[in-house]
MMTF fields as JSON, N, C-alpha, C and O atoms, coordinates in Angstrom:
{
  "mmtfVersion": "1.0.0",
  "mmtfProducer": "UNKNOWN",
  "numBonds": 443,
  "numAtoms": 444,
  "numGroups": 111,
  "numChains": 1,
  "numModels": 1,
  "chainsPerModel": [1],
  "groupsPerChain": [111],
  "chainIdList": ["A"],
  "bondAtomList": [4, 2, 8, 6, 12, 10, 16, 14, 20, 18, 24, 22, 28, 26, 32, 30, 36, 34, 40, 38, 44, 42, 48, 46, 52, 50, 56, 54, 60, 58, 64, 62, 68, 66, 72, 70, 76, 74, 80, 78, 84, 82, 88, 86, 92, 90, 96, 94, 100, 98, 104, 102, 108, 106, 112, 110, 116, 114, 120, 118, 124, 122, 128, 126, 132, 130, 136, 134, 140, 138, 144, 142, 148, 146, 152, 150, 156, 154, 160, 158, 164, 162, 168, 166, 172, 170, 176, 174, 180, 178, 184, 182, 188, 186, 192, 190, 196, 194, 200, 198, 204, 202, 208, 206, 212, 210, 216, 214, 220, 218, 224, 222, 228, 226, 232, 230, 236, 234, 240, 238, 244, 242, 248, 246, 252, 250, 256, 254, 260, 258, 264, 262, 268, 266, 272, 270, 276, 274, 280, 278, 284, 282, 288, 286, 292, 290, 296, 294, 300, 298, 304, 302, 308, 306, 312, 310, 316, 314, 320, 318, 324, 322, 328, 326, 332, 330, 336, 334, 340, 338, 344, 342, 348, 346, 352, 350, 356, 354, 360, 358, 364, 362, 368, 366, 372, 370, 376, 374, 380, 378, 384, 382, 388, 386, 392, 390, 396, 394, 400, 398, 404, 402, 408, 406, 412, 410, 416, 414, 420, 418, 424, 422, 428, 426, 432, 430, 436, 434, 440, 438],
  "bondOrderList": [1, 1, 1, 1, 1, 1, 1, 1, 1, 1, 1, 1, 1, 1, 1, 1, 1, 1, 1, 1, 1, 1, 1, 1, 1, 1, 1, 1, 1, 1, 1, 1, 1, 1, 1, 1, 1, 1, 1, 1, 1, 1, 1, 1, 1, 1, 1, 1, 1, 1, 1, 1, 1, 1, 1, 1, 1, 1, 1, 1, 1, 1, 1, 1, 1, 1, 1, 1, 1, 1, 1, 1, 1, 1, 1, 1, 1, 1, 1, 1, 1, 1, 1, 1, 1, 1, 1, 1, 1, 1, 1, 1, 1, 1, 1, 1, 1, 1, 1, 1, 1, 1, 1, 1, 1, 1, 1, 1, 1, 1],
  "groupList": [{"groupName": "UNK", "atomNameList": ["N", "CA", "C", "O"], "elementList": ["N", "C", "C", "O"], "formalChargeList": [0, 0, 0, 0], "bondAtomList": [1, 0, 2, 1, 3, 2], "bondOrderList": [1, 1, 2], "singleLetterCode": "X", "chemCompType": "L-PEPTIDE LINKING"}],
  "groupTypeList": [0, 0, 0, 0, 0, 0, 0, 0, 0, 0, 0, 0, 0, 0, 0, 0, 0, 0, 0, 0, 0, 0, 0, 0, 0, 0, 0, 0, 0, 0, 0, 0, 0, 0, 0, 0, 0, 0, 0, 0, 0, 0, 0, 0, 0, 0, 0, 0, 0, 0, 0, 0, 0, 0, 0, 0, 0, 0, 0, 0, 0, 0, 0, 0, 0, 0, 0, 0, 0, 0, 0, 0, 0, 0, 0, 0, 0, 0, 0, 0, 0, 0, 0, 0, 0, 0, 0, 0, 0, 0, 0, 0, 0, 0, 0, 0, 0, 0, 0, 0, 0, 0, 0, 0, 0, 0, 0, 0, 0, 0, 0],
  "groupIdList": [1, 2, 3, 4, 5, 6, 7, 8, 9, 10, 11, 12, 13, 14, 15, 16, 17, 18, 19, 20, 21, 22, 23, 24, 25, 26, 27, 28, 29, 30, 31, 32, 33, 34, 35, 36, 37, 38, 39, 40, 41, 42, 43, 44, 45, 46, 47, 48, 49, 50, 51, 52, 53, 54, 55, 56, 57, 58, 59, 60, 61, 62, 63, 64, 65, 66, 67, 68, 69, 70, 71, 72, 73, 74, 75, 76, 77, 78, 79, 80, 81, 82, 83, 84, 85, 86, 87, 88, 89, 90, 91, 92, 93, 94, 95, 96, 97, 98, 99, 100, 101, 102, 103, 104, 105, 106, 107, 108, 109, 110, 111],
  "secStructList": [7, 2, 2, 2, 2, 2, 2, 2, 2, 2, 2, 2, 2, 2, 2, 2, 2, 2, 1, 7, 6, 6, 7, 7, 7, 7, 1, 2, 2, 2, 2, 2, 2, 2, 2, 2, 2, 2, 2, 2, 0, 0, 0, 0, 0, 0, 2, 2, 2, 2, 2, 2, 6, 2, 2, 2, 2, 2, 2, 6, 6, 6, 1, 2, 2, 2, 2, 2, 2, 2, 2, 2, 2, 4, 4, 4, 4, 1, 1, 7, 1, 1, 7, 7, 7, 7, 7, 2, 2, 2, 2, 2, 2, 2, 2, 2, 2, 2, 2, 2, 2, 2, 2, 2, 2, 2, 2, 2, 2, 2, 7],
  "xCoordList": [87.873, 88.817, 90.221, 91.002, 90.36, 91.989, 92.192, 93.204, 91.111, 91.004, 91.057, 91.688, 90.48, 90.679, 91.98, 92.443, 92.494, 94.142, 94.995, 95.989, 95.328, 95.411, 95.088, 96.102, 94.453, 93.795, 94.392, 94.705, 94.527, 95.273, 96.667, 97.304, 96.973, 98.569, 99.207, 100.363, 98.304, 98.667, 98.362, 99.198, 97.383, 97.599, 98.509, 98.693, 99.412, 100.148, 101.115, 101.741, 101.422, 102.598, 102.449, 103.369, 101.201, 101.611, 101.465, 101.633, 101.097, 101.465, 103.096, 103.513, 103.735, 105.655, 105.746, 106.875, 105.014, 105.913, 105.653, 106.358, 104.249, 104.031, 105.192, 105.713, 105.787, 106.954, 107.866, 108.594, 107.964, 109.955, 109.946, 109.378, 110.76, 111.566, 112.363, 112.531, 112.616, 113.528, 112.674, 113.243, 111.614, 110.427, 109.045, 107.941, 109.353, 108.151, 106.91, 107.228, 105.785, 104.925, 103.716, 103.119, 103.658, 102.872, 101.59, 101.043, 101.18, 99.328, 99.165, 99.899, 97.909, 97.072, 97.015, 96.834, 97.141, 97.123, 98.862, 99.278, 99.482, 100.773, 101.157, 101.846, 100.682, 100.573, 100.069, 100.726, 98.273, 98.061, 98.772, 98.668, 99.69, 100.787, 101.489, 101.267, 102.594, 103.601, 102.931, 103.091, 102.356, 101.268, 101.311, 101.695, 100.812, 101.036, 102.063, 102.133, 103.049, 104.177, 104.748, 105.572, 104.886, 105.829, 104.947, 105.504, 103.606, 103.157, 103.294, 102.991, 103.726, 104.32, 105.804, 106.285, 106.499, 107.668, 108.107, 109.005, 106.745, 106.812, 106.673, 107.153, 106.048, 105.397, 105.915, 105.407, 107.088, 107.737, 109.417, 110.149, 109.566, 110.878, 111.851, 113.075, 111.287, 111.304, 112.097, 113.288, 110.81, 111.099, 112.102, 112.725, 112.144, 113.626, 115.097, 116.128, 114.828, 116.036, 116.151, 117.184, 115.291, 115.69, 116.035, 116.682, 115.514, 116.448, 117.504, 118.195, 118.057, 119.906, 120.288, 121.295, 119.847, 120.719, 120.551, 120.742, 120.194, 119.831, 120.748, 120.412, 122.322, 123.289, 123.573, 123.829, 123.729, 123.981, 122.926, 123.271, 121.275, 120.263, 120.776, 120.748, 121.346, 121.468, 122.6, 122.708, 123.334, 124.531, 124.414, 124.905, 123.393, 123.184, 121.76, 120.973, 121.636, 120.295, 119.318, 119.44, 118.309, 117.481, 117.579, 116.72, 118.789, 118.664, 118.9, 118.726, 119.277, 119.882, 118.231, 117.812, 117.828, 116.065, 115.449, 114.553, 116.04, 115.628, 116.645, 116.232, 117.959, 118.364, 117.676, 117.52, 117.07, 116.304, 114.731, 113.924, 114.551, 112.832, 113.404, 112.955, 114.166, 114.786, 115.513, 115.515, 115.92, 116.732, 115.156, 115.343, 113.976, 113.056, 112.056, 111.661, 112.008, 111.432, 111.924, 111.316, 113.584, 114.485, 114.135, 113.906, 113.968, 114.09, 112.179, 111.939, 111.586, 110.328, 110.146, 109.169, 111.244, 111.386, 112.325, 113.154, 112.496, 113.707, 113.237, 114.091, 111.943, 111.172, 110.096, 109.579, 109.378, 108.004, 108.489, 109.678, 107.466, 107.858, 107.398, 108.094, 106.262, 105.41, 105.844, 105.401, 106.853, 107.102, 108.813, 109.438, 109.64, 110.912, 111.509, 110.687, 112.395, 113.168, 114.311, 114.972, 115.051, 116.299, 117.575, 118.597, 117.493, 118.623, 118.629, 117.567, 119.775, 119.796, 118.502, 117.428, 119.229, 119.334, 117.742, 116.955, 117.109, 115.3, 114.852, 113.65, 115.383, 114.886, 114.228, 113.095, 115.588, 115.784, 114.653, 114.08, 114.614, 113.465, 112.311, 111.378, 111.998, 110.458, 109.962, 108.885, 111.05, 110.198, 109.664, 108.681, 110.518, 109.965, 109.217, 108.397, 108.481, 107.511, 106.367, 105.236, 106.861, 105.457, 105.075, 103.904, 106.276, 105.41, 104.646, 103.701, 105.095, 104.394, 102.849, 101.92, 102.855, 101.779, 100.626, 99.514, 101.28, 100.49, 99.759, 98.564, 100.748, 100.144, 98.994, 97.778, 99.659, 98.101, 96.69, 95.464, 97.685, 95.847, 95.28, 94.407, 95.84, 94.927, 94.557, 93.344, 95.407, 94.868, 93.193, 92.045, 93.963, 92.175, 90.937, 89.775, 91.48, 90.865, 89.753, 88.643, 90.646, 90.197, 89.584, 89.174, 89.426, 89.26, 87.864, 87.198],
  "yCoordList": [120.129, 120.267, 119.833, 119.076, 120.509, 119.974, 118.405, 117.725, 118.128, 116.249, 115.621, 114.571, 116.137, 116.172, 115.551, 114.436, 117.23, 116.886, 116.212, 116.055, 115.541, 114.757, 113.767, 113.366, 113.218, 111.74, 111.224, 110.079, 112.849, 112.919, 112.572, 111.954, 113.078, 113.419, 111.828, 111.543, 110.874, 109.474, 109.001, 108.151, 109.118, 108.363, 108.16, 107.174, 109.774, 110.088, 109.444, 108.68, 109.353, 108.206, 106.855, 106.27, 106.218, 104.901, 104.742, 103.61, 105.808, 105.777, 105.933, 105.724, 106.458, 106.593, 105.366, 104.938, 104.916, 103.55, 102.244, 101.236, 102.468, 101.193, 101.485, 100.466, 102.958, 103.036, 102.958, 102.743, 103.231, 103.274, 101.721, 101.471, 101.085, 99.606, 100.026, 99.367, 101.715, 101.884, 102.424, 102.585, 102.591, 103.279, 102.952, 103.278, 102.241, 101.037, 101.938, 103.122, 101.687, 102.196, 100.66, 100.052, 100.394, 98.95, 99.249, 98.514, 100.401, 100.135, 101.794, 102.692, 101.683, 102.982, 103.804, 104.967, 103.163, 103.838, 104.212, 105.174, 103.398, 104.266, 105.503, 106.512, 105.174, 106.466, 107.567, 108.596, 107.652, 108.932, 109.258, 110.474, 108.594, 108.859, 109.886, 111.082, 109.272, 109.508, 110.791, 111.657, 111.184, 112.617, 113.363, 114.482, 113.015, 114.018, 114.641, 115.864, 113.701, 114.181, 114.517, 115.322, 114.473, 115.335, 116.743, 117.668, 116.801, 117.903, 118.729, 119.896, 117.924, 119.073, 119.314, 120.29, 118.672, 118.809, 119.844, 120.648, 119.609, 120.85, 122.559, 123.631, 122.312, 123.512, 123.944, 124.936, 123.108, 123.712, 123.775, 124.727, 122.555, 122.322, 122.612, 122.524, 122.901, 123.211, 124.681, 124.991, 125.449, 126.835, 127.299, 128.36, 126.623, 127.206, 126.838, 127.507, 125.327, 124.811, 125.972, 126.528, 126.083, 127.023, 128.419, 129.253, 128.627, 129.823, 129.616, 130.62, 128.773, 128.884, 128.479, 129.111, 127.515, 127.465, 128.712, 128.627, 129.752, 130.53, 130.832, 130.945, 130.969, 131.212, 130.285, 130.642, 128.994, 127.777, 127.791, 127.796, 127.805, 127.557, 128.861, 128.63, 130.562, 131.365, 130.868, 130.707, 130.686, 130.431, 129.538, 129.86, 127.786, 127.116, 127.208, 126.29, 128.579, 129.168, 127.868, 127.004, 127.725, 127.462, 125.75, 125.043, 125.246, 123.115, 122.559, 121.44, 123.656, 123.004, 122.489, 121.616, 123.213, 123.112, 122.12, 121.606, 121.712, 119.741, 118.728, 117.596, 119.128, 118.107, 118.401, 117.34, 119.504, 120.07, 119.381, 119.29, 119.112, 118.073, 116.867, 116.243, 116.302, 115.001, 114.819, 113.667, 115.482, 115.303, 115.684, 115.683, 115.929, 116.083, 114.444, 113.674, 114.599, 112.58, 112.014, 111.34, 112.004, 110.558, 110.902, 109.802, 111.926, 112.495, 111.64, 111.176, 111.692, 111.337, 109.874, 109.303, 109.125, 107.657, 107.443, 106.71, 107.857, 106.921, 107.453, 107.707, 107.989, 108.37, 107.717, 107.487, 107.203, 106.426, 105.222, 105.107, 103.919, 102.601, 102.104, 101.452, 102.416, 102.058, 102.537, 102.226, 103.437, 104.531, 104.165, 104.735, 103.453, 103.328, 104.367, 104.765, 104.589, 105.47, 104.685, 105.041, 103.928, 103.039, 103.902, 103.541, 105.318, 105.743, 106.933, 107.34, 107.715, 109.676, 109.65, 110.23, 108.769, 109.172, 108.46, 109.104, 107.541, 106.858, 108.132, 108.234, 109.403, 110.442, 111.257, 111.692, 111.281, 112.024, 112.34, 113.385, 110.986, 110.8, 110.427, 110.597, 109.942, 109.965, 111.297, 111.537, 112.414, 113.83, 114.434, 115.175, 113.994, 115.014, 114.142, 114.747, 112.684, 112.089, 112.494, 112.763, 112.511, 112.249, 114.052, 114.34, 115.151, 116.773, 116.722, 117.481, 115.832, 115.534, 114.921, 115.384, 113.567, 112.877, 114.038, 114.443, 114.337, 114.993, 116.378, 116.66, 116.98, 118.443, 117.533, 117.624, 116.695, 116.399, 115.783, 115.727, 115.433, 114.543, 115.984, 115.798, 117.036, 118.0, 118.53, 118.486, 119.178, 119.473, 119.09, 119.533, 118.033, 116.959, 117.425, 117.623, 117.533, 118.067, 119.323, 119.364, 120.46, 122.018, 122.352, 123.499, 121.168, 121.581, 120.533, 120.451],
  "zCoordList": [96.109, 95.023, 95.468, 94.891, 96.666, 97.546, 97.56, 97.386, 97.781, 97.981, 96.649, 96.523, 95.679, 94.107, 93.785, 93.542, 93.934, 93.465, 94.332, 93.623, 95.784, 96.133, 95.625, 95.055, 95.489, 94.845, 93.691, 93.364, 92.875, 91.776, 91.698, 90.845, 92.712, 92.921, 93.252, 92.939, 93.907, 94.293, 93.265, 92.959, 92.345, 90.929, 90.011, 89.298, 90.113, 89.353, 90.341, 89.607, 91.108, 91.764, 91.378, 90.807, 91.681, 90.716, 89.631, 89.178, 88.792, 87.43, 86.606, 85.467, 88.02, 88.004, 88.792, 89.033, 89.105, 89.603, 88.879, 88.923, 88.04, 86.793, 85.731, 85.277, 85.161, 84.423, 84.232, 83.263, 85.72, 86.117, 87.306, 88.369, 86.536, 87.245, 89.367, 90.393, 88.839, 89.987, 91.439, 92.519, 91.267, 91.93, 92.526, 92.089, 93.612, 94.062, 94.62, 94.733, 94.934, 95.567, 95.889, 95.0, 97.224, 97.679, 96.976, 96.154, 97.389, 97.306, 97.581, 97.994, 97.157, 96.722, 98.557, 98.918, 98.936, 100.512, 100.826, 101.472, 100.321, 100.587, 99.416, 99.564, 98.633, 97.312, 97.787, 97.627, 98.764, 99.208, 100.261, 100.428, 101.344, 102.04, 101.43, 101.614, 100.484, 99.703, 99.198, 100.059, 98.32, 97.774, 98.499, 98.158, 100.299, 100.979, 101.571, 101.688, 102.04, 102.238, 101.195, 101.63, 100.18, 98.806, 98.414, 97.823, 98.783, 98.976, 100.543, 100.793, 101.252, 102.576, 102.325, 102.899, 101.656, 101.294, 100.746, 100.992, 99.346, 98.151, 98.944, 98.574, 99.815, 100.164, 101.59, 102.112, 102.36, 103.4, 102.757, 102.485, 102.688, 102.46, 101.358, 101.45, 100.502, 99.37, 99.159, 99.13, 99.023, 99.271, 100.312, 100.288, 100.959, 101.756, 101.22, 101.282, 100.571, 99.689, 98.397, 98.023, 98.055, 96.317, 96.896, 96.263, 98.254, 98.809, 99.138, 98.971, 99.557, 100.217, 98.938, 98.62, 97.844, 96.544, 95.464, 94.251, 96.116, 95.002, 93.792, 92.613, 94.493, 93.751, 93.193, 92.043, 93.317, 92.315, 91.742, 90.56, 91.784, 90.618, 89.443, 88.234, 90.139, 88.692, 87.882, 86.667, 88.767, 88.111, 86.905, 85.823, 87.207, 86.145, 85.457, 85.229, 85.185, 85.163, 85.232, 84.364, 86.308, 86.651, 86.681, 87.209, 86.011, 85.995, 87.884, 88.366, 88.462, 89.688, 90.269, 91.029, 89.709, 90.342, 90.131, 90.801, 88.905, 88.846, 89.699, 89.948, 90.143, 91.291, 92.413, 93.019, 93.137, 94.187, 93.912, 94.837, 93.104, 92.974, 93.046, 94.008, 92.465, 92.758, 94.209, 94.642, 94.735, 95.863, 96.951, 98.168, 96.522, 97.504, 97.627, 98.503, 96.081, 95.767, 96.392, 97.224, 96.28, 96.981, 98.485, 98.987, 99.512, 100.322, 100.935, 102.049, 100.203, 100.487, 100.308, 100.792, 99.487, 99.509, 100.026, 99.485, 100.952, 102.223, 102.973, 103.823, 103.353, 105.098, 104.981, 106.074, 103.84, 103.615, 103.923, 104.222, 103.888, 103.734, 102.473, 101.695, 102.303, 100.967, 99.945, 98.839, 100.145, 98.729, 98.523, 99.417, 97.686, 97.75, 96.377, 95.551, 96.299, 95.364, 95.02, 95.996, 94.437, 94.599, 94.538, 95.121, 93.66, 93.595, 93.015, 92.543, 92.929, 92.841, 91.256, 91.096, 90.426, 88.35, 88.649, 87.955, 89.304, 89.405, 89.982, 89.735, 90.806, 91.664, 90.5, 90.293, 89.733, 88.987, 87.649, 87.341, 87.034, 86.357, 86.87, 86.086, 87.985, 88.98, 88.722, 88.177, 89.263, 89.787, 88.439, 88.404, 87.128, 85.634, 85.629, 86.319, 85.357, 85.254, 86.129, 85.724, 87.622, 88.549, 87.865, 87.617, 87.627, 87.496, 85.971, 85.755, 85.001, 84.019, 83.912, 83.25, 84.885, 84.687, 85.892, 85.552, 87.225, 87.821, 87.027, 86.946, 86.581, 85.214, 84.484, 84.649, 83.691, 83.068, 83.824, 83.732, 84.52, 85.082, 86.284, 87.132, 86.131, 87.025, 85.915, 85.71, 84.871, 83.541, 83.262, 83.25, 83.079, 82.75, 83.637, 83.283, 84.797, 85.812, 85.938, 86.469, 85.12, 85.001, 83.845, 83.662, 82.736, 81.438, 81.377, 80.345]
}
């Protein structure tokens, strides 16, 4: 099932990179790259970021949390090679796309 949504999760990357002009991805082997590291990202790096911003995410109840997914995308396309990000506002709309297209296609998945 883990390998599942992986598989998934690189689809849903080049499915943000056939949409968005600003957001390259070479080939299906740098996509399950990219998947995995934005899933070690999600799940180390992450959670420690929405902890030290805690007071700026209440303060703007809960939007800072979409520059913190975007600032983790761009963060994962400038350490990949296969995976480019061009800029903050492509981060920006990559990360609500890739959590959109990835929700549904696991969706699809469970149902």
């Amino acid at each position: 099932m883990l390998l599942l949504v992986w598989i998934l999760n690189a689809v849903a990357l080049l499915v943000v990179a056939y949409l968005l002009p600003g957001i390259t991805v070479a080939s299906f082997g740098s996509a399950l790259i990219a998947a995995l590291v934005l899933g070690l990202l999600n799940a180390i790096v992450k959670p420690l970021l929405v902890l030290l911003t805690l007071p700026l995410t209440v303060v703007t109840l809960g939007l800072f949390l979409l520059v913190l997914n975007a600032l983790v995308f761009w963060f994962a396309g400038s350490i990949l090679k296969g995976f480019q990000v061009d800029g903050f506002w492509w981060a920006v709309i990559g990360a609500i796309v890739y959590s959109i297209v990835s929700t549904a296609l696991s969706g699809l998945l469970l149902s």
